[in-house]
C-alpha atoms as one frame of an Amber mdcrd trajectory, in Angstrom:
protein
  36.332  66.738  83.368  35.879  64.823  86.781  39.505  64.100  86.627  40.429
  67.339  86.357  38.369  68.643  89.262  39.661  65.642  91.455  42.989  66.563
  90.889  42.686  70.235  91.674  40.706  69.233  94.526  43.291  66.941  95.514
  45.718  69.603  95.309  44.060  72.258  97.071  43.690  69.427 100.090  47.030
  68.757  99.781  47.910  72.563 100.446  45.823  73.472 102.570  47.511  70.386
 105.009  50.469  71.652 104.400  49.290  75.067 105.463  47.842  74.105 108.438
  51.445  72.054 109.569  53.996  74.610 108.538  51.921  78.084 109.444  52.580
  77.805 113.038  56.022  77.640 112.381  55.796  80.606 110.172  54.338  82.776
 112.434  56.484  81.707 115.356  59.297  82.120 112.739  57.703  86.319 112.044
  57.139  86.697 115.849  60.702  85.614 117.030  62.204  88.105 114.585  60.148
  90.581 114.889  60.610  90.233 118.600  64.386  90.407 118.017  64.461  93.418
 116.123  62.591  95.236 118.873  65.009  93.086 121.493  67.741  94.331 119.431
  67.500  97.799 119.656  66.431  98.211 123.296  69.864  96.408 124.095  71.890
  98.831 121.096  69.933 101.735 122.816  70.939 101.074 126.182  74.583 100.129
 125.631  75.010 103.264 123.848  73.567 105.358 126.285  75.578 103.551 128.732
  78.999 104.132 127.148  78.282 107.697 126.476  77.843 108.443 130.364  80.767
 106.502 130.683  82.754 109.208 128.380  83.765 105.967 126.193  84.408 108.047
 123.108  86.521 110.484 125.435  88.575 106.997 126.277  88.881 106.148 122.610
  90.473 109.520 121.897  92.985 109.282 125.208  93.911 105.693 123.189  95.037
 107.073 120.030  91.819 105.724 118.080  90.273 108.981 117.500  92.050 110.434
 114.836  91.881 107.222 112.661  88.130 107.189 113.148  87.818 110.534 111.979
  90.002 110.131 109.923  88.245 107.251 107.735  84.590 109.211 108.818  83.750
 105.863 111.128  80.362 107.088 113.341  81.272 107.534 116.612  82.863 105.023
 118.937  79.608 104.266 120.923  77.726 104.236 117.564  79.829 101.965 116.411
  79.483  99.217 119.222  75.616  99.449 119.780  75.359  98.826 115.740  77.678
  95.765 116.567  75.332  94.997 119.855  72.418  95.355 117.700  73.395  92.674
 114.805  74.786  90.135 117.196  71.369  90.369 119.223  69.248  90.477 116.216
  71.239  87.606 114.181  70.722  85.011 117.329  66.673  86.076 117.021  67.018
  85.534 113.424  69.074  81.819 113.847  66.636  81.168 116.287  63.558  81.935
 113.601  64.946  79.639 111.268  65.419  76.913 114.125  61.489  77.242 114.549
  60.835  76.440 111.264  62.293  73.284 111.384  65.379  73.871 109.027  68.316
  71.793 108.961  71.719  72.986 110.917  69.784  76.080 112.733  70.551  75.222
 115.474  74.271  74.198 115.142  74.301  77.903 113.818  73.102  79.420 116.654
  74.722  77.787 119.166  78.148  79.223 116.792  77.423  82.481 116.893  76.646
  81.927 120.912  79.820  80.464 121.140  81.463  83.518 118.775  79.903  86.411
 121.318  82.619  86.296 123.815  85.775  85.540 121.799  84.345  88.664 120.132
  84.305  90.615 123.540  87.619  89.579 124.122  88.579  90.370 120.650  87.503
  93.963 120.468  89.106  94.496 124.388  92.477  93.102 122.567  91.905  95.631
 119.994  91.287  98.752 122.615  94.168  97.937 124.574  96.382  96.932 121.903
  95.972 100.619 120.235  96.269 102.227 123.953  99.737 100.142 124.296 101.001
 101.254 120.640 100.286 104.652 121.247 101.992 104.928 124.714 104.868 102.832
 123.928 105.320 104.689 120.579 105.279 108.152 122.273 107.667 106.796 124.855
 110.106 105.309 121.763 109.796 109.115 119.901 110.552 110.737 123.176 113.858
 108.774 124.320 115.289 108.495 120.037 114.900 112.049 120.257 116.512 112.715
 123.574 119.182 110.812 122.526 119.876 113.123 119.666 119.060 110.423 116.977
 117.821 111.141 113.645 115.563 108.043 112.807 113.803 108.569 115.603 110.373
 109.065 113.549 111.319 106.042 112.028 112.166 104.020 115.069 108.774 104.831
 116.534 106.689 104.611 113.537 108.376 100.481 113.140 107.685 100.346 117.085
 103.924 101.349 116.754 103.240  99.180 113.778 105.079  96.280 115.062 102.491
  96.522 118.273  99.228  97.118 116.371 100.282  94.005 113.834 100.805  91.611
 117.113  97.346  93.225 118.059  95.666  92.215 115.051  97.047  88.735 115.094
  96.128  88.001 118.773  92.745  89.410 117.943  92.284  87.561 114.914  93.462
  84.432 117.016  91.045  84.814 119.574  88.514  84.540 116.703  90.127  81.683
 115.327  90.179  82.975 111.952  92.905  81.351 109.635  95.517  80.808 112.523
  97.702  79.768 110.646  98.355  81.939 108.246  98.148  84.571 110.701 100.743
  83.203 112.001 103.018  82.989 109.660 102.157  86.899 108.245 103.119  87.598
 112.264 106.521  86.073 112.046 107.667  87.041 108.114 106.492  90.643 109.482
 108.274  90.335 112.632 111.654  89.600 110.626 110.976  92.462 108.544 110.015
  94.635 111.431 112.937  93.675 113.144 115.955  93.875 110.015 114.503  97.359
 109.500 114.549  98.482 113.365 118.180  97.614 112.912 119.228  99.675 110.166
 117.239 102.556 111.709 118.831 101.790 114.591 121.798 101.340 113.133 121.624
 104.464 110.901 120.729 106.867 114.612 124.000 105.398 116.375 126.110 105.790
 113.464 125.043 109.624 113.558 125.543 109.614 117.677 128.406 107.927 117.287
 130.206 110.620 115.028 128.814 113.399 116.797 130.539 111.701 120.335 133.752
 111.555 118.385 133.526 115.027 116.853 132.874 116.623 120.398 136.033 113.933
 122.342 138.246 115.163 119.349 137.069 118.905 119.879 137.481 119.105 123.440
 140.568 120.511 125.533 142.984 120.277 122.039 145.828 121.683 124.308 145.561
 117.608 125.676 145.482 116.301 122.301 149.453 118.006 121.445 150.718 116.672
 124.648 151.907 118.442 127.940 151.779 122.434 128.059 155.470 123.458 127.580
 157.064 125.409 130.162
């Protein structure tokens, strides 16, 4: 019986050491987090106020975003970057918990994610002005194909426009360094395609010009065509 209550004594010491050592590091652990989350959406809060007296949303529209975020029911543009604000701020807090307690690799994580926060800036800004670039230079494409009288024009703007937003995605996805290269290759088996298919569009619109030219140089001024008026 005294062997018994030596070893559950024993045990009890032994837990109540341990308690003592790691409970600082637990509650440091709670309060960092806890004093992320709060951290975390102060900063979401005023980033989103910020970008809506900016008009940021009204920018996103102008870009050509707008109808594919309404389009898929995505929350609104400012929404959508103070939730992203929010989890970066609130994951560093959280890396930074786990650092205080002591656990292995904590603190190569957080000093990734540090690291990750402006190729992410710089990703997203690819992104914005990527879309903005498609959407002019696709307009622009539509515009002179059907000026020009050709019938693929839909189709030479709609290759032009997804040609752009691909090489937006891959420089993005670069500038994360996420699986480079297979990225690209995908960018240059696309670009082939992209670029076989703008030809036969192309090719298909100039045959159609082409014949019309012909049809109007063989219609005009037939009295030419038979050779000098007779007198």
């Amino acid at each position: 019986m005294d062997d018994v209550v030596s070893v559950l004594h024993s045990s009890w010491t032994n837990f109540l050491e341990l308690l003592k050592r790691f409970l600082p590091q637990v509650l440091a652990m709670l309060l960092i987090v806890i004093a992320g989350w709060v951290i975390a959406r102060l900063a979401a809060f005023v980033i989103q106020r910020t970008l809506q007296l900016l008009h940021f949303g009204t920018l996103v529209e102008k870009a050509g975003a707008g109808a594919l975020m309404k389009q898929a029911n995505a929350p609104s543009p400012e929404r959508i970057v103070a939730k992203l604000v929010f989890w970066i701020v609130w994951m560093i807090f959280m890396l930074a918990g786990m650092n205080a307690l002591g656990l292995q690799g904590a603190d190569l994580l957080v000093a990734d994610l540090v690291r990750l926060v402006p190729r992410l800036i710089v990703a997203v800004a690819i992104v914005l002005l990527g879309v903005t670039l498609s959407n002019f230079v696709w307009r622009a494409t539509l515009l002179a194909a059907v000026n020009a009288g050709l019938v693929s024009a839909r189709l030479i703007g709609g290759f032009v426009r997804a040609f752009l937003l691909f090489a937006t995605a891959a420089m993005a996805l670069e500038q994360l360094e996420v699986a480079g290269q297979v990225v690209h290759g995908a960018f240059m088996l696309i670009l082939g395609a992209v670029m076989l298919s703008g030809a036969i569009a192309f090719g298909l619109g100039g045959r159609d010009l082409a014949r019309r030219f012909l049809e109007e140089k063989l219609a005009r001024r037939p009295d030419e065509r038979d050779g000098p008026p007779h007198v």
